[in-house]
N, CA, C and O atoms as a MOPAC input file, in Angstrom:
PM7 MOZYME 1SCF
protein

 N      0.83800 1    -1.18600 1     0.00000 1
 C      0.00000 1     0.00000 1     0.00000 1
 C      0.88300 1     1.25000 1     0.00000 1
 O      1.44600 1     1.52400 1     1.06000 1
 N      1.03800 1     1.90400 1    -0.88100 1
 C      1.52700 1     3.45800 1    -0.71700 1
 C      1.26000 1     4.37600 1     0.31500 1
 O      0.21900 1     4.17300 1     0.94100 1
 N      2.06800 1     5.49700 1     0.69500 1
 C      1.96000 1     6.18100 1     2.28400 1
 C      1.68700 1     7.28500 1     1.62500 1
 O      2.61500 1     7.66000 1     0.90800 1
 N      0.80900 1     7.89300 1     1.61500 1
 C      0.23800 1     9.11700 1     1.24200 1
 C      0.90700 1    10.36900 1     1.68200 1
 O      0.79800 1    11.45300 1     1.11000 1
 N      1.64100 1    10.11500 1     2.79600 1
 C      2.57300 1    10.98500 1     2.99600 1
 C      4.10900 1    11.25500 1     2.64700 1
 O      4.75100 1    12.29000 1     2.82700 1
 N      4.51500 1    10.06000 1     2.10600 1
 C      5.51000 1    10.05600 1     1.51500 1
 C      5.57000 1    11.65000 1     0.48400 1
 O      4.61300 1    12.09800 1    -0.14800 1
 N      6.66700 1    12.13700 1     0.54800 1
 C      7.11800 1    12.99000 1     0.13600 1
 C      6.28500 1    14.30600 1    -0.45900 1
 O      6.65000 1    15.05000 1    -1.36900 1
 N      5.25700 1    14.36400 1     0.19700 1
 C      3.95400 1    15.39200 1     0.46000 1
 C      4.29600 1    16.39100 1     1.12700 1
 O      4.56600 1    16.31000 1     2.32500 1
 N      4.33500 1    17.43300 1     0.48200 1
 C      4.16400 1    18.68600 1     1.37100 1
 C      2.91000 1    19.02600 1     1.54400 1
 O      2.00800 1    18.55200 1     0.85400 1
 N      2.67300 1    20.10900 1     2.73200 1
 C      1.26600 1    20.45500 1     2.62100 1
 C      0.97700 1    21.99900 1     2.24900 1
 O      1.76100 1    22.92800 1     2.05700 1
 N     -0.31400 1    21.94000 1     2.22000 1
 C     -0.41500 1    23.60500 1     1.55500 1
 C      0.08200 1    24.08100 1     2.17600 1
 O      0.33300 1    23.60600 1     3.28400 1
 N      0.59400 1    25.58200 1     1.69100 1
 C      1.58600 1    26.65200 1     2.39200 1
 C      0.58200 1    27.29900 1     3.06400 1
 O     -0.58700 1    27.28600 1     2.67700 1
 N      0.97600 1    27.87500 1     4.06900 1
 C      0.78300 1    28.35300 1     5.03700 1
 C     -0.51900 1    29.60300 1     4.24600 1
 O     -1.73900 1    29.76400 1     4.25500 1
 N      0.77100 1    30.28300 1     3.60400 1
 C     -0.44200 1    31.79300 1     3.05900 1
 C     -1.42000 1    30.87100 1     2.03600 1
 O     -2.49400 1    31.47000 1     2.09000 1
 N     -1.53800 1    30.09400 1     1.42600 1
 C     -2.52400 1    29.25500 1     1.02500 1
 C     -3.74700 1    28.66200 1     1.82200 1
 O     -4.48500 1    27.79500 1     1.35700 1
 N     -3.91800 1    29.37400 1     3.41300 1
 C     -5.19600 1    28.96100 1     4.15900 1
 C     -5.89700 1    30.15800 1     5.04600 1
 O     -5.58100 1    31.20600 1     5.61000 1
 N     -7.12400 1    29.28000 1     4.79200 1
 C     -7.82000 1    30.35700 1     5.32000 1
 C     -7.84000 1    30.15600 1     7.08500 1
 O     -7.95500 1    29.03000 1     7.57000 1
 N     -7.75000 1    31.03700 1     7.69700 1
 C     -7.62500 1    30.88400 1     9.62200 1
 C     -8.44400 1    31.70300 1     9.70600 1
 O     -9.24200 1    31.14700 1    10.46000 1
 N     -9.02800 1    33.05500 1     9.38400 1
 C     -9.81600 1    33.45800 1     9.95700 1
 C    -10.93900 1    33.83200 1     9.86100 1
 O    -11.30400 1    34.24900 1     8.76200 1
 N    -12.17100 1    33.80800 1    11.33900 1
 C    -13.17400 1    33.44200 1    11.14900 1
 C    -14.55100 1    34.42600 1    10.48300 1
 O    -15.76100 1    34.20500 1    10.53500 1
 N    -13.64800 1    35.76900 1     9.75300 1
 C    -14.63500 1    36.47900 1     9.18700 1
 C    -14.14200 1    35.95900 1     7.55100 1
 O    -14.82900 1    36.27600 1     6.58000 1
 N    -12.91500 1    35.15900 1     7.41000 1
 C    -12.98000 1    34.86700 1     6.21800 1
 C    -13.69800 1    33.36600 1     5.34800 1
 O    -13.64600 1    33.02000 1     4.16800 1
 N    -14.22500 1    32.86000 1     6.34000 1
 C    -14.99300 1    31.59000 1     6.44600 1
 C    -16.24400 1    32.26800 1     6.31000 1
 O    -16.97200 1    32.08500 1     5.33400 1
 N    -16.56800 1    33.16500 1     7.39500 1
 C    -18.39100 1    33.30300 1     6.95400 1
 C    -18.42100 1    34.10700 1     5.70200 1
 O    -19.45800 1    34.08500 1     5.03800 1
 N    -17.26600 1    34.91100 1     5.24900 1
 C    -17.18600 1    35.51000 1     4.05700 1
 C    -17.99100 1    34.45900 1     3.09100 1
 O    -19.11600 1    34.50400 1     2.59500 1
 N    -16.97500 1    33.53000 1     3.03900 1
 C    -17.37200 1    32.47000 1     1.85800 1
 C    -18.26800 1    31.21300 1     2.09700 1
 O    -18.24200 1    30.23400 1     1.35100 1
 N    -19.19400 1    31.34100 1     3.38300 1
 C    -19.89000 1    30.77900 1     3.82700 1
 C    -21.25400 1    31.44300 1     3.04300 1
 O    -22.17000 1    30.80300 1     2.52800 1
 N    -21.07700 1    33.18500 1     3.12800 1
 C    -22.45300 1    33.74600 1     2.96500 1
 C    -22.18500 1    33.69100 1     1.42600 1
 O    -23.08400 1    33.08900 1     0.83800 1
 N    -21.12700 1    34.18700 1     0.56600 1
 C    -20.91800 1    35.29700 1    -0.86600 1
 C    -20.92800 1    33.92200 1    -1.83800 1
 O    -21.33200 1    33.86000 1    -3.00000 1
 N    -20.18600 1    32.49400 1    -0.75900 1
 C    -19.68600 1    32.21300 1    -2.12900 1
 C    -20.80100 1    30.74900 1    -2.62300 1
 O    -21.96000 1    30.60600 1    -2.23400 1
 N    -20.25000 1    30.06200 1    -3.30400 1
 C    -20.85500 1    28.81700 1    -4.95200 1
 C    -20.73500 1    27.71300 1    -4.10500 1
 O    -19.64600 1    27.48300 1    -3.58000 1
 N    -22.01300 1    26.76900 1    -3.83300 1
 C    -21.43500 1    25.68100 1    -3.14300 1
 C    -21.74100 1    24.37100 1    -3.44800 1
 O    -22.96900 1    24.28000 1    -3.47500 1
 N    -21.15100 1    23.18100 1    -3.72000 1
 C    -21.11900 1    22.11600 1    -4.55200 1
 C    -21.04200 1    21.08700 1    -3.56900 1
 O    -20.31100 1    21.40600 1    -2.63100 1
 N    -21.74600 1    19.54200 1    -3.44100 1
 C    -21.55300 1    19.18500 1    -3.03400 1
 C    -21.26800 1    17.48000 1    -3.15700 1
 O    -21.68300 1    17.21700 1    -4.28600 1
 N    -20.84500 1    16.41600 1    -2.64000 1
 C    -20.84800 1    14.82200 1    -2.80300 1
 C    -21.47100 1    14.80400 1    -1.81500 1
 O    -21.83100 1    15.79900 1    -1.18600 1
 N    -21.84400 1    12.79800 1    -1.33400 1
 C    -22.32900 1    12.70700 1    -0.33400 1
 C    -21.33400 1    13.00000 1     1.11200 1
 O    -21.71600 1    13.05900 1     2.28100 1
 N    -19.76400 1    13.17200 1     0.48400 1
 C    -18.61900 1    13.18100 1     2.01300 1
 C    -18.17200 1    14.59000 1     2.32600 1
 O    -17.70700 1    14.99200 1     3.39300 1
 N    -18.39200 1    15.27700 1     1.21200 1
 C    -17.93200 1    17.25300 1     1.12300 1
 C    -18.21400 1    18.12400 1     0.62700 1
 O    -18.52000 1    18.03800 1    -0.56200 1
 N    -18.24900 1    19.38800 1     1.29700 1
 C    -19.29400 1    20.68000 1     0.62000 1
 C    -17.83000 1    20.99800 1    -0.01700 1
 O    -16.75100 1    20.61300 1     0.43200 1
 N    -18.00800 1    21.62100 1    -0.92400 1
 C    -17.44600 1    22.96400 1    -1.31300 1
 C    -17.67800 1    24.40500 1    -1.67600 1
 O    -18.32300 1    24.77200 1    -2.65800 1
 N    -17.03100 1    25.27500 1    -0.69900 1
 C    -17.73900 1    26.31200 1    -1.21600 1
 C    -16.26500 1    26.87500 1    -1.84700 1
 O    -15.11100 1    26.47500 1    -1.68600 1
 N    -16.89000 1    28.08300 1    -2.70600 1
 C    -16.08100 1    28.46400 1    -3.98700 1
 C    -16.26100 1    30.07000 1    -3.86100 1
 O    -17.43100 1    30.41700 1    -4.02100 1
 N    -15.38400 1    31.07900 1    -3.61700 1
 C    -15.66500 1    32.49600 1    -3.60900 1
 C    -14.37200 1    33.22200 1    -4.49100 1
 O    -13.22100 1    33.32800 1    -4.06900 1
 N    -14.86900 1    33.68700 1    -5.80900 1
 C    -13.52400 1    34.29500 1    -6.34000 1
 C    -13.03900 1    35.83800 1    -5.73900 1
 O    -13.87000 1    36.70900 1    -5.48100 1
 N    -12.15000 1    35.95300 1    -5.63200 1
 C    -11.39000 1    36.64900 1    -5.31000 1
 C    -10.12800 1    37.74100 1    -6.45600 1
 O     -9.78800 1    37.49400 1    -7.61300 1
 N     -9.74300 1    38.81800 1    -5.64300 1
 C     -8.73800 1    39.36500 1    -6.42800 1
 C     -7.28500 1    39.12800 1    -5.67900 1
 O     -6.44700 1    39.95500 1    -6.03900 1
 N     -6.99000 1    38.52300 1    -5.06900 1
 C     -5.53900 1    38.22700 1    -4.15500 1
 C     -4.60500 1    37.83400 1    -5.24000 1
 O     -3.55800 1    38.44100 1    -5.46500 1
 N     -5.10400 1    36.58200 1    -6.04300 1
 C     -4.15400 1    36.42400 1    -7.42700 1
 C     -3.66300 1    35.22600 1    -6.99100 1
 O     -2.50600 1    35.27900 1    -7.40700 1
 N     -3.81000 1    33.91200 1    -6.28100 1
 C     -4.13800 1    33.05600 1    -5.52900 1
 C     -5.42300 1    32.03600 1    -4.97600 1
 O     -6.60800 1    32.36600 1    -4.91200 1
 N     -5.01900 1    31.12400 1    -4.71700 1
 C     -6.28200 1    30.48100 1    -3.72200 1
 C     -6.04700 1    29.89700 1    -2.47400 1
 O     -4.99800 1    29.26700 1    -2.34100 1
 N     -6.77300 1    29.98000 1    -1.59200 1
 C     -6.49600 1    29.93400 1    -0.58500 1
 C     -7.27100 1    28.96700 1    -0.37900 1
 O     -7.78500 1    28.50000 1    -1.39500 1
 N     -7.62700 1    28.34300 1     0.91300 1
 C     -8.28500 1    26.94300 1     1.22700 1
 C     -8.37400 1    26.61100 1     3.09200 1
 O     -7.41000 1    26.25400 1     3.77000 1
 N     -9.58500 1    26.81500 1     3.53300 1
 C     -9.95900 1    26.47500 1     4.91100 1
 C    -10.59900 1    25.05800 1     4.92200 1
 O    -10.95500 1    24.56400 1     3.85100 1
 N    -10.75500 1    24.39800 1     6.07100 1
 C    -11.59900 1    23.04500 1     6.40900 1
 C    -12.05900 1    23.02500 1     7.70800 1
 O    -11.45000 1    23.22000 1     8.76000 1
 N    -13.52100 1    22.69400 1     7.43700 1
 C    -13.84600 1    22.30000 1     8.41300 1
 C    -14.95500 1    21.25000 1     8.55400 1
 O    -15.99200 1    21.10900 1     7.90500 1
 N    -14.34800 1    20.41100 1     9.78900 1
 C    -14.96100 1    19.48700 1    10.35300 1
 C    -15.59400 1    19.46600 1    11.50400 1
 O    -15.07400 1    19.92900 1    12.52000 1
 N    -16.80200 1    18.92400 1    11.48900 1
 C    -17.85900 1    18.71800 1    13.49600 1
 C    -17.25100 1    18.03700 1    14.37300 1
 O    -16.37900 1    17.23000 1    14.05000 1
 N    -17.67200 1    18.28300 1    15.84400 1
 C    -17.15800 1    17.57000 1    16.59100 1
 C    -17.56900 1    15.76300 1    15.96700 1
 O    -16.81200 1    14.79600 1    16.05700 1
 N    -19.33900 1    15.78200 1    15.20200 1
 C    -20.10600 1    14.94200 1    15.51100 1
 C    -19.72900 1    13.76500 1    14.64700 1
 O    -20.28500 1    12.66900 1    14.57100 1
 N    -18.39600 1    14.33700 1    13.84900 1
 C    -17.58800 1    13.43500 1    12.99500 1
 C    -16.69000 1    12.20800 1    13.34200 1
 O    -16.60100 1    11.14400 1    12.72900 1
 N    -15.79000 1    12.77300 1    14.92500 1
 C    -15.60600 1    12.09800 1    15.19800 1
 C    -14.61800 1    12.67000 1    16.07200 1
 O    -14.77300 1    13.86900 1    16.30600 1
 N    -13.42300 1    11.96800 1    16.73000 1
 C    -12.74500 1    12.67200 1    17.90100 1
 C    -11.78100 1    13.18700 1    16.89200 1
 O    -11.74800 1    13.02200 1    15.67200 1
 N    -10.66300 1    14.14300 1    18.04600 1
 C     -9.71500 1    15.25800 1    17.53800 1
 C     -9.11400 1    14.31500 1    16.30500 1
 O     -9.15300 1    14.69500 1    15.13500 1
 N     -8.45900 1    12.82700 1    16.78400 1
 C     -7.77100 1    11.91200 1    16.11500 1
 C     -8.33000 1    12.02000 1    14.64500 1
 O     -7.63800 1    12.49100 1    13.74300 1
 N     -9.30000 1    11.67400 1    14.49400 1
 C    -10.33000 1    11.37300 1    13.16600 1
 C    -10.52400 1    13.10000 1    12.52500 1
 O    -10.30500 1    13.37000 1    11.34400 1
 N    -10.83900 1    13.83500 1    13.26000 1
 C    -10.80900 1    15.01600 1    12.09300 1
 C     -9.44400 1    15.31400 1    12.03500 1
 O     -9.00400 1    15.30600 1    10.88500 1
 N     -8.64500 1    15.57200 1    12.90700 1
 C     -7.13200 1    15.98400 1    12.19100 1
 C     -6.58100 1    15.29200 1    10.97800 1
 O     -5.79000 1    15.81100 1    10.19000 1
 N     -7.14300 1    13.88300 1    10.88400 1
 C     -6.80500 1    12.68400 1    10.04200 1
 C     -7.50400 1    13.10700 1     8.29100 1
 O     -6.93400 1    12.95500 1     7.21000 1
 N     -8.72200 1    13.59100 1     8.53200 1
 C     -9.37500 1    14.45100 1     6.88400 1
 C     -8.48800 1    15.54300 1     6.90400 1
 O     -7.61700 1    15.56700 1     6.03500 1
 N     -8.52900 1    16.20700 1     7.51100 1
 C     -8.10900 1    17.85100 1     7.70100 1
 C     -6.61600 1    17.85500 1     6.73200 1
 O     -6.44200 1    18.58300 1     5.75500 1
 N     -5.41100 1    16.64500 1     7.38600 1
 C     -4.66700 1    16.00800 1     6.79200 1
 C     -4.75200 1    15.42300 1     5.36600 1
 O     -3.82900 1    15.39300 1     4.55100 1
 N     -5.77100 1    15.05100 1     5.22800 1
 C     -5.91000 1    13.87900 1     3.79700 1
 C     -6.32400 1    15.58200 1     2.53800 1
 O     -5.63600 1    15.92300 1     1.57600 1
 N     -7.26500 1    16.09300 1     2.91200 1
 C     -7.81000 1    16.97400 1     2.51700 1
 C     -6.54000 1    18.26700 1     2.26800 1
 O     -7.01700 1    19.10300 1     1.50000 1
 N     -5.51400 1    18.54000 1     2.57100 1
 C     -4.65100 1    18.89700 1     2.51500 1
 C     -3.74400 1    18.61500 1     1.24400 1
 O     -3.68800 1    19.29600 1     0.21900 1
 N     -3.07600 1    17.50200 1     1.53400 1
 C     -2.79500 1    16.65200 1     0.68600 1
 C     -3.57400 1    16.36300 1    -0.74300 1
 O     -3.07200 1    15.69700 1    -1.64800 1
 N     -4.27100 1    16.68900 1    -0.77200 1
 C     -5.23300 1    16.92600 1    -1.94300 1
 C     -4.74300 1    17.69300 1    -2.94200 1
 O     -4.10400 1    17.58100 1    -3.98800 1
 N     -5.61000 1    19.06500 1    -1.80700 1
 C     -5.36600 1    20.66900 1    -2.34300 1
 C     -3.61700 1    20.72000 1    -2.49500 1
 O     -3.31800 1    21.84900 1    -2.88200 1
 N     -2.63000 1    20.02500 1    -2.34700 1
 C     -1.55200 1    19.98000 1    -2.64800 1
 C     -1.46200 1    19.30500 1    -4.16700 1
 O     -0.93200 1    19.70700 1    -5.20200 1
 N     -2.06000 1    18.34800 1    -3.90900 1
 C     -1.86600 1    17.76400 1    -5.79700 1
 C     -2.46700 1    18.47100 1    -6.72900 1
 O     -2.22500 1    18.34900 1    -7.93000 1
 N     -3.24000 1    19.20800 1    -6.26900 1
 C     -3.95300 1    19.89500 1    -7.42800 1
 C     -3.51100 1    21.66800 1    -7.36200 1
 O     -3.94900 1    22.62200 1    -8.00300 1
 N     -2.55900 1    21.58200 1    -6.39200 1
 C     -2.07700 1    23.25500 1    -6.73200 1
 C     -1.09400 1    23.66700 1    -8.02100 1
 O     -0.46700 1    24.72200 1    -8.12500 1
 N     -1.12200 1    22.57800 1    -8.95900 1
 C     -0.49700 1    23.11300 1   -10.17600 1
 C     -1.91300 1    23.61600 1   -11.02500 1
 O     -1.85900 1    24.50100 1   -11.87900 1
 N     -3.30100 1    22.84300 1   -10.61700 1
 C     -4.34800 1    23.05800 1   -11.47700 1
 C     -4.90900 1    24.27600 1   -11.04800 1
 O     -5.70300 1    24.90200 1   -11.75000 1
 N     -4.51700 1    24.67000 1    -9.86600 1
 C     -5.68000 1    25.42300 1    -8.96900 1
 C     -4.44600 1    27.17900 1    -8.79000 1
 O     -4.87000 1    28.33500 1    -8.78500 1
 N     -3.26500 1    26.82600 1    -8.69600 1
 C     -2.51500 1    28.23700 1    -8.70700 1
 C     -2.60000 1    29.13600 1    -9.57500 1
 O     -2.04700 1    30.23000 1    -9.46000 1
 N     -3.11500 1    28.88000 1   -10.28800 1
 C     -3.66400 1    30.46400 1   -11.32300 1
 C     -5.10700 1    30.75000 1   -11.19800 1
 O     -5.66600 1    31.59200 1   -11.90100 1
 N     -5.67900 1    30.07700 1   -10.34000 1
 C     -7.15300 1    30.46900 1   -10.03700 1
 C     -7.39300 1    31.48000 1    -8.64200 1
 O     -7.24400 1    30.89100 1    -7.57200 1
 N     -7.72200 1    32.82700 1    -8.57600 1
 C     -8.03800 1    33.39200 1    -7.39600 1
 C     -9.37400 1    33.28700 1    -6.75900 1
 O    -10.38100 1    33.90900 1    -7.09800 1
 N     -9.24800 1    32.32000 1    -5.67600 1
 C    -10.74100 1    31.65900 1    -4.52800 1
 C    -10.25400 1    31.41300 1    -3.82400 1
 O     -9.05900 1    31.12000 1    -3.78000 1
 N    -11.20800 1    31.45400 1    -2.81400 1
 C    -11.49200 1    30.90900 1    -1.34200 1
 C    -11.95000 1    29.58900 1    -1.39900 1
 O    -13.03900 1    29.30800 1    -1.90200 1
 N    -11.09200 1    28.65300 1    -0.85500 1
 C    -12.16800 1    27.60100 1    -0.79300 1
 C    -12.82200 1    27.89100 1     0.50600 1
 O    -12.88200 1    28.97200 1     1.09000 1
 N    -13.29000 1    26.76800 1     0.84900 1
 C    -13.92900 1    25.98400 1     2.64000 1
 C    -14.49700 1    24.81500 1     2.22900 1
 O    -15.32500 1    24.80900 1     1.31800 1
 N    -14.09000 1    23.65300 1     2.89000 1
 C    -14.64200 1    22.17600 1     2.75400 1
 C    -14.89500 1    21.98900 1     3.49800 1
 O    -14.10600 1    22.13100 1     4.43200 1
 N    -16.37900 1    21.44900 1     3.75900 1
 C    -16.83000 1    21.12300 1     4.72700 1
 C    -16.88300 1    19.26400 1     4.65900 1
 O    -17.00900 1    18.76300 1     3.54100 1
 N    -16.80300 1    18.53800 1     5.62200 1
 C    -16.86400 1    16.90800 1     5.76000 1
 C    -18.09900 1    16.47900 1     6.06000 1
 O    -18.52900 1    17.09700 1     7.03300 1
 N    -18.54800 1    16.00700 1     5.81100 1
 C    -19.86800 1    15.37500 1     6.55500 1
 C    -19.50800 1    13.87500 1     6.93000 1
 O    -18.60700 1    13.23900 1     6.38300 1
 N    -20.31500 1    13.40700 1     7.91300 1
 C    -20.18700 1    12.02200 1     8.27900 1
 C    -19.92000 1    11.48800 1     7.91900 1
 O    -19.15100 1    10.79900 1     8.59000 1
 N    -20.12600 1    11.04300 1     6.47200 1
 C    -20.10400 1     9.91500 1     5.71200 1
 C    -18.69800 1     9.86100 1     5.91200 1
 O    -18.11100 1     8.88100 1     6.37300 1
 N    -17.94100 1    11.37700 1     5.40900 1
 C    -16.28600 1    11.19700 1     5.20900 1
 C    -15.12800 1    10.50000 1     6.19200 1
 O    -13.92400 1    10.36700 1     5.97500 1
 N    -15.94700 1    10.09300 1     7.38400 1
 C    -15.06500 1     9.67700 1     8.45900 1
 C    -14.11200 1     8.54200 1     8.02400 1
 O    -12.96400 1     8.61700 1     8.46200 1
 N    -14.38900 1     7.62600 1     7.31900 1
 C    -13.60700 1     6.84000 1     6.88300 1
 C    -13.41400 1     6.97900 1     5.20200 1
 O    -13.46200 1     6.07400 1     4.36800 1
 N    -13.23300 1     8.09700 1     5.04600 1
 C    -12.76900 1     8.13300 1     3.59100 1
 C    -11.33000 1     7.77600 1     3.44600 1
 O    -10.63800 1     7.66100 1     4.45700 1
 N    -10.87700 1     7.60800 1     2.36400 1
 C     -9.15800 1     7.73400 1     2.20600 1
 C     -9.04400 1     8.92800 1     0.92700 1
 O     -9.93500 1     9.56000 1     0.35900 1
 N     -7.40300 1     8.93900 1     0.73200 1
 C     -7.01300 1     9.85200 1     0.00400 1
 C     -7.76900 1     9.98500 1    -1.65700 1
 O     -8.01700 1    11.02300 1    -2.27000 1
 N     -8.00500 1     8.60000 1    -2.07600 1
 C     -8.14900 1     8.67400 1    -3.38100 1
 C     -9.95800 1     8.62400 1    -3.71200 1
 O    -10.49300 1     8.43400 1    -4.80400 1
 N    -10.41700 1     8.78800 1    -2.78600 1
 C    -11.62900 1     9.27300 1    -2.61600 1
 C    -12.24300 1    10.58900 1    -2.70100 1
 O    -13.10900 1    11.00500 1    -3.47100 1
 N    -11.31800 1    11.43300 1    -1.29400 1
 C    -10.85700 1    12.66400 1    -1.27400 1
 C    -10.89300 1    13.27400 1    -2.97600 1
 O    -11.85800 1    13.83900 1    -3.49100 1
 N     -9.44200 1    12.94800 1    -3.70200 1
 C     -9.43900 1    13.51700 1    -4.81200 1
 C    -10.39600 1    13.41300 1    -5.80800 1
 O    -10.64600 1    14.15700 1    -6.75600 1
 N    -10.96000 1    12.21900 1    -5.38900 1
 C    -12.49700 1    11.93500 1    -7.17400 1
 C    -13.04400 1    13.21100 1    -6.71800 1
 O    -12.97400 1    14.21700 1    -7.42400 1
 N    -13.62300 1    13.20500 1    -5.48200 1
 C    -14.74100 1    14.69000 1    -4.73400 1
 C    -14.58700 1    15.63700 1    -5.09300 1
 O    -15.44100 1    16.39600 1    -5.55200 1
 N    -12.82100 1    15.92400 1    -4.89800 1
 C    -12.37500 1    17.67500 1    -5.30300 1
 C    -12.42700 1    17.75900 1    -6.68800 1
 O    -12.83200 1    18.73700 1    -7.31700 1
 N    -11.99100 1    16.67100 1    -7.17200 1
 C    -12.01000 1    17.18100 1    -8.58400 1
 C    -13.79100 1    17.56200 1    -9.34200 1
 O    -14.27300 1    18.60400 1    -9.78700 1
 N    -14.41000 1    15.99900 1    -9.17200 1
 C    -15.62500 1    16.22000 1    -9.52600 1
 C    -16.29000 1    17.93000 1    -9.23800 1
 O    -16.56500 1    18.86500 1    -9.99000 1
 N    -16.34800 1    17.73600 1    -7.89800 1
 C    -16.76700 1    19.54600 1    -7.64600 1
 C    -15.88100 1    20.61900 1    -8.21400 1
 O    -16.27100 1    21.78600 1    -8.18500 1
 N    -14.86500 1    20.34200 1    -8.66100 1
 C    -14.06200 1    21.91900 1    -8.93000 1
 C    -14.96600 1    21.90500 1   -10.48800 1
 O    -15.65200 1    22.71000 1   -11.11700 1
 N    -14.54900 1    20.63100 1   -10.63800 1
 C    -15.29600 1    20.66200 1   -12.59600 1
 C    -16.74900 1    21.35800 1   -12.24700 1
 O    -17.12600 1    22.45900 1   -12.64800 1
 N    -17.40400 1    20.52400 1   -11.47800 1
 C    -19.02100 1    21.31300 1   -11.15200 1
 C    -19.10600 1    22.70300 1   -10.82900 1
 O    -20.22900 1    23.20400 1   -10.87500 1
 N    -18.34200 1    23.26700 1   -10.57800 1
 C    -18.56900 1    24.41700 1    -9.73600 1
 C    -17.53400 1    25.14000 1   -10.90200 1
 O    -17.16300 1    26.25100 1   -10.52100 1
 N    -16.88600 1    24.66100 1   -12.50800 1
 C    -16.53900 1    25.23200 1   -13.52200 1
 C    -15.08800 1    26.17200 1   -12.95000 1
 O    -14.65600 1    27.19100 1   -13.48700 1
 N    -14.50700 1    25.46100 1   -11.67900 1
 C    -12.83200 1    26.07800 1   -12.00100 1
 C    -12.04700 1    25.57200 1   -12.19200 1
 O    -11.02000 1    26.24600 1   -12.11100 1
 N    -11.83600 1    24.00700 1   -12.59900 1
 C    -10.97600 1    23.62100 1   -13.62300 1
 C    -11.68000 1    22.49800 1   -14.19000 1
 O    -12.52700 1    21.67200 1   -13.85300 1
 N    -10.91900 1    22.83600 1   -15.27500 1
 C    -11.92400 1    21.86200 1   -16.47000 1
 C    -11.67700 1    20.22700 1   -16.62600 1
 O    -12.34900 1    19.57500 1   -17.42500 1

């Protein structure tokens, strides 16, 4: 089985969103797409960049289990920052239950499917 972390960096730092008027920003303004394991919401921007927040419920599961998406979901938005670095948005992903036992290559069908749905990369 391959280690998903093997030689993974994770998004850069100025690549996330931390704060909490910039979440309801793109909670209220922005495009939101969804599977049965993750929302996406989508808010373009002029920064010249994209940036990317997550969040998960307590009701998902303990600290262990969301740090563990939060992680996978990371790792994602890392493989796809050659597709996604000339696009200026906000993400925010939200998890829902289902995602508690997702893995990585699950993760990516989701992001991709929704970025195509939500028409920012083709």
């Amino acid at each position: 089985m391959m280690n998903v972390w093997d030689g993974l960096k994770m998004v850069a730092k100025a690549n996330r969103l931390r704060e909490n008027r910039d979440f309801r920003r793109v909670f209220g303004r922005g495009q939101s797409v969804a599977t049965p394991r993750i929302v996406l919401y989508a808010l373009p921007t002029k920064i010249g960049t994209y940036r990317v927040g997550f969040s998960v419920s307590k009701k998902i599961g303990n600290a262990v289990v969301r740090n563990r998406l939060k992680r996978l979901l990371r790792a994602c938005f890392d493989e796809l920052h050659g597709e996604l670095q000339s696009h200026s948005f906000d993400f925010v992903v939200v998890c829902r239950k289902s995602s508690a036992d997702a893995d990585f290559g699950m993760f990516m069908s989701d992001l991709r499917r929704l970025l195509q749905r939500a028409k920012i990369v083709v």
